[in-house]
N, C-alpha and C positions, 0 to 999 in steps of 0.2 A: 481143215485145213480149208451144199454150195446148190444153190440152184444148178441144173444140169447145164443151161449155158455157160453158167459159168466155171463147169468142167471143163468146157469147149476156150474161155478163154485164158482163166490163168494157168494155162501149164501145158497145151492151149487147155486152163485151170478148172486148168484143170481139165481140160482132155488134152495135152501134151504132156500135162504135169509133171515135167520134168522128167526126163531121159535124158542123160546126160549128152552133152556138146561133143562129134564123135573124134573132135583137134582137142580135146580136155587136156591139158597139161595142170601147170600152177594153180591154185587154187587161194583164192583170197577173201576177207569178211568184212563187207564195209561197213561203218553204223547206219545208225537212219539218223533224219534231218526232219524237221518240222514246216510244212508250206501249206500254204493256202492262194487258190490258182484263179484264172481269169476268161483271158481270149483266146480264139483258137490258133493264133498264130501270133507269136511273142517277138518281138525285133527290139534290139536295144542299140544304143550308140556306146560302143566300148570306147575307152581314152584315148586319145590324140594321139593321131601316129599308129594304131593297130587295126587291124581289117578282121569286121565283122565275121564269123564263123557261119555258115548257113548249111544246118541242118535240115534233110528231109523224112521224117518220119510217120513211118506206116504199122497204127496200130489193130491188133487184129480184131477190135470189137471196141463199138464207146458205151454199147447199151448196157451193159455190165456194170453195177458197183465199185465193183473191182478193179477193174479197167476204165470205168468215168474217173476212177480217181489216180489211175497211171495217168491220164489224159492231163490231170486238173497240175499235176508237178510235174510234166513237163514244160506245160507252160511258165508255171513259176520259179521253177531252177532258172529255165534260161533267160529269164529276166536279170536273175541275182549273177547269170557266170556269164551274161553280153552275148548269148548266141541269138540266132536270128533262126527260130523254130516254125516249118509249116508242118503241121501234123492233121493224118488222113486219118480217116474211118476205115480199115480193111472190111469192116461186115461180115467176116465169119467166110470169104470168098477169096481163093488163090488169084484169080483171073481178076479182079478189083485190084489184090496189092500187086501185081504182074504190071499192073498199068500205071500204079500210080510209085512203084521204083521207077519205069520207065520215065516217067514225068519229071521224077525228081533228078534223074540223069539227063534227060535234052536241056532242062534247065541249072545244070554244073552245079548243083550244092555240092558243099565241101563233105560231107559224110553222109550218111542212109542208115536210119537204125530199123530195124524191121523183130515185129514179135510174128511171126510166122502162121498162115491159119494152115499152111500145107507144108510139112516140112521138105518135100521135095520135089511140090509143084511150083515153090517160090526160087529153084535152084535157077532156070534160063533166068529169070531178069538179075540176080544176084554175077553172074554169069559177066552179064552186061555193065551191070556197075562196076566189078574189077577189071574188065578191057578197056573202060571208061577213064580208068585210072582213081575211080573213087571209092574212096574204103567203103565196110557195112560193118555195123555193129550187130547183135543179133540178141535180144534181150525175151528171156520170160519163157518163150514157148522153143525148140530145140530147131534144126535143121541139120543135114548131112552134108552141106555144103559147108567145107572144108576153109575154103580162102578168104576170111572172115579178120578184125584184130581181136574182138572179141565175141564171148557169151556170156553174156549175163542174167542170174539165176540164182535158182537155191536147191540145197542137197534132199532129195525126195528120202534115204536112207535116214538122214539125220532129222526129217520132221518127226518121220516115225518114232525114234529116240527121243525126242525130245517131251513127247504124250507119253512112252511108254517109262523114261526117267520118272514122271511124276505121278503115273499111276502107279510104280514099283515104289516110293515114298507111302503113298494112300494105302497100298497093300500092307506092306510091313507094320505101320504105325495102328492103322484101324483092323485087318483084317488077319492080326497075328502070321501074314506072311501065306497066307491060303485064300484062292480066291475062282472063282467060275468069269469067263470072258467070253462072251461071243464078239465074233472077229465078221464084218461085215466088209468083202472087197471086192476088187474087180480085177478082171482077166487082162481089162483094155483101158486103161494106158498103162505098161507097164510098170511105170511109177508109181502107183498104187500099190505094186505086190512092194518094191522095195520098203514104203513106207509101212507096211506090214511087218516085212523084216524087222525093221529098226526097231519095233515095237516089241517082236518077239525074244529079238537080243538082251532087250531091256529088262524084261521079265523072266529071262530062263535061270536064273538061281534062285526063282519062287516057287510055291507050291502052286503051280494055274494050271486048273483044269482046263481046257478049249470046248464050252460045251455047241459051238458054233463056229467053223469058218466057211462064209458062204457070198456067190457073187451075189452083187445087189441090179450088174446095169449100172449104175449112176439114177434110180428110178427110185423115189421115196416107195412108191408105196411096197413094191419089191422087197425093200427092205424092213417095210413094216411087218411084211408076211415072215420074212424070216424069222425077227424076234417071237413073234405071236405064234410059231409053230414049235420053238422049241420047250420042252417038258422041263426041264431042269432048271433050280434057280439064275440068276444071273445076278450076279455083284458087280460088273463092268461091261460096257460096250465099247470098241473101238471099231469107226468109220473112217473108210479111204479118203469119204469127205464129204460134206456136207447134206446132202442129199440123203446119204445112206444115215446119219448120224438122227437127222431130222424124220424119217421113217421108222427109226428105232422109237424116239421121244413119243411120237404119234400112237403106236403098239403100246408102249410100256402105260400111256398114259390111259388105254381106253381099257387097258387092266386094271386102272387104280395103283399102278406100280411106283411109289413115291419115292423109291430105296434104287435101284438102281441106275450107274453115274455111267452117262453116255459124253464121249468124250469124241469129236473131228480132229482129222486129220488133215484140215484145209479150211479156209472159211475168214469171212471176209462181211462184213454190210451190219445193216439195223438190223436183221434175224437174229442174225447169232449172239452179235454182240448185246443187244436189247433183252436179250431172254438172260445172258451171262448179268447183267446190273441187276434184272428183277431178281435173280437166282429163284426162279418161281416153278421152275420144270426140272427134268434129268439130266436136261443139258447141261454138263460141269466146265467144259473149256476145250477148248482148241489150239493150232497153231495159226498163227494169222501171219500173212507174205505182208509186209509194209512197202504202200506202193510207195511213200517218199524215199524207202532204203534204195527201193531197187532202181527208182530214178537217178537218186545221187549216186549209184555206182556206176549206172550207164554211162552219167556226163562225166564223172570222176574218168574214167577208162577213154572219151574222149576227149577229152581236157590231157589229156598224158600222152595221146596218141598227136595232138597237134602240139603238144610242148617238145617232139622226139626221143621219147622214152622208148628204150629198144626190147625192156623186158615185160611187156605187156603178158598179162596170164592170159591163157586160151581162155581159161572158164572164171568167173569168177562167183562163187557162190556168195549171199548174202546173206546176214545174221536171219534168226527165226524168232519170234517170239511165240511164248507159250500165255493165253491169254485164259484167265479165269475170275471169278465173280472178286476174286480178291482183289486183283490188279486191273482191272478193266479200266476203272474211272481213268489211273495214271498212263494208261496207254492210249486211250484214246485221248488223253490232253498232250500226247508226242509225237503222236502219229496225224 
């Protein structure tokens, strides 16, 4: 589904990784969109007669992959839908996006979309945008602050599902329906254990032994040691995310282990996706967060919110894809 920072940013990713929004009502699944982005601050002239929309957005990291490329389509959605986008660097720092909602508030933008680096350090300046009278959107990583129009996101239950739907296919068809799985997770972000769940949902009307469920940290080599201590074969690995998954590959591979399919639960850049085209390791596939899905659902959600839509969903989760050596080339020519 990751370098460790980048546990830290998508989810915050992936160290928020999705906890659910705690206003979660409706629930909705946008598609994704195709863009390619520019400058850091995108101003357009919308048609004669309507006033420009001015967005101020504070995201939690740019140094990220993953988040250089939330960066890269916001800029270019709001090209194509006439918003007038300034977008911040949070850096990984509550007291950074503290200052720079603050900013975006003495300066009256029309909305605040914020991916949160603290979910409940960033609650005063949120605070302050709705006595300001100005909405916040709250996209990617969670907060507990309440008085929001949305959150926008993806199901941590349903990634898990979505790797463990396809290793339950790979079980039945290759492994006559019997198979050994070490389960590599973590205590902290919760959302890890969910995607675990979904995983083990997937698989419980199989024959699967668990010869492994064990925390990794989010710390490759941690998780190298895990596979390399355990005595019993392994036919599957499933990681909370990248990190752990890539720790497994590294173990299996300084056995000579050519046969067992390590499989993320998160993950995103040229690592992963790069080793999925060679298909030259154990690395079999992952689930990948599509940063244009999750843009287009953000502006989608405020595009509806300035048109007076009164049934806006709390949460809105966003499609997932399941990415492997088979489908790689076509997803990265949509994404």
């Amino acid at each position: 589904m990751k370098k460790l920072i980048s546990i830290l940013c998508s989810g915050l990713i992936l160290a928020s990784v999705l906890a659910g929004c705690s206003s979660a009502a409706a629930t909705t699944t946008a598609a994704a969109t195709t863009a390619k982005g520019a400058d850091a601050t995108a101003a357009v002239t919308t048609a004669a007669g309507t006033t420009t929309k001015r967005i101020g957005i504070s995201l939690v990291y740019k140094g990220d992959e993953w988040c250089a490329a939330v960066d890269e389509q916001f800029k270019t959605q709001a090209e194509a839908l006439g918003y007038e986008v300034n977008i911040q660097d949070g850096n990984l720092d509550n007291e950074t996006q503290v200052k720079q909602v603050e900013n975006f508030i003495t300066q009256k933008y029309d909305m605040i979309a914020v991916d949160p680096a603290s979910a409940d350090g960033i609650i005063p300046a949120l605070q302050k945008a709705r006595d300001a009278g100005i909405p916040v959107i709250i996209f990617d990583s969670p907060t507990s602050f309440e008085d929001i129009v949305s959150y926008i996101s993806w199901d941590s239950y349903q990634t898990g599902q979505v790797i463990g739907k396809h290793m339950a296919e790979l079980i039945t068809k290759d492994y006559g329906g019997k198979a050994n799985v070490a389960v590599l997770t973590m205590a902290s972000p919760v959302a890890i254990g969910e995607r675990v769940q979904g995983v083990k949902d997937a698989l419980k009307d199989l024959d699967i032994t668990y010869v492994a469920e064990q925390e990794y940290e989010g710390n490759r080599e941690k998780a190298a040691n895990v596979i390399t201590n355990i005595k019993e074969p392994i036919d599957f690995v499933v990681a909370g995310q990248d990190n752990g998954a890539w720790g497994a590959v590294s173990a299996l591979q300084a056995a000579n282990n050519t046969t067992t399919k390590v499989f993320s639960m998160g993950a995103y850049g040229e690592e992963s996706f790069g080793a999925l085209q060679a298909d030259t390791s154990n690395y079999k596939g992952t689930v990948a967060i599509s940063p244009s899905t999750l843009v287009e659902a953000t502006y989608k959600t405020i595009a509806d919110y300035f048109a007076g839509v009164k049934d806006i969903p709390a949460r809105t989760n966003i499609a997932l894809d399941l990415v492997t050596h088979d489908n790689i080339d076509a997803y990265l020519s949509t994404h």
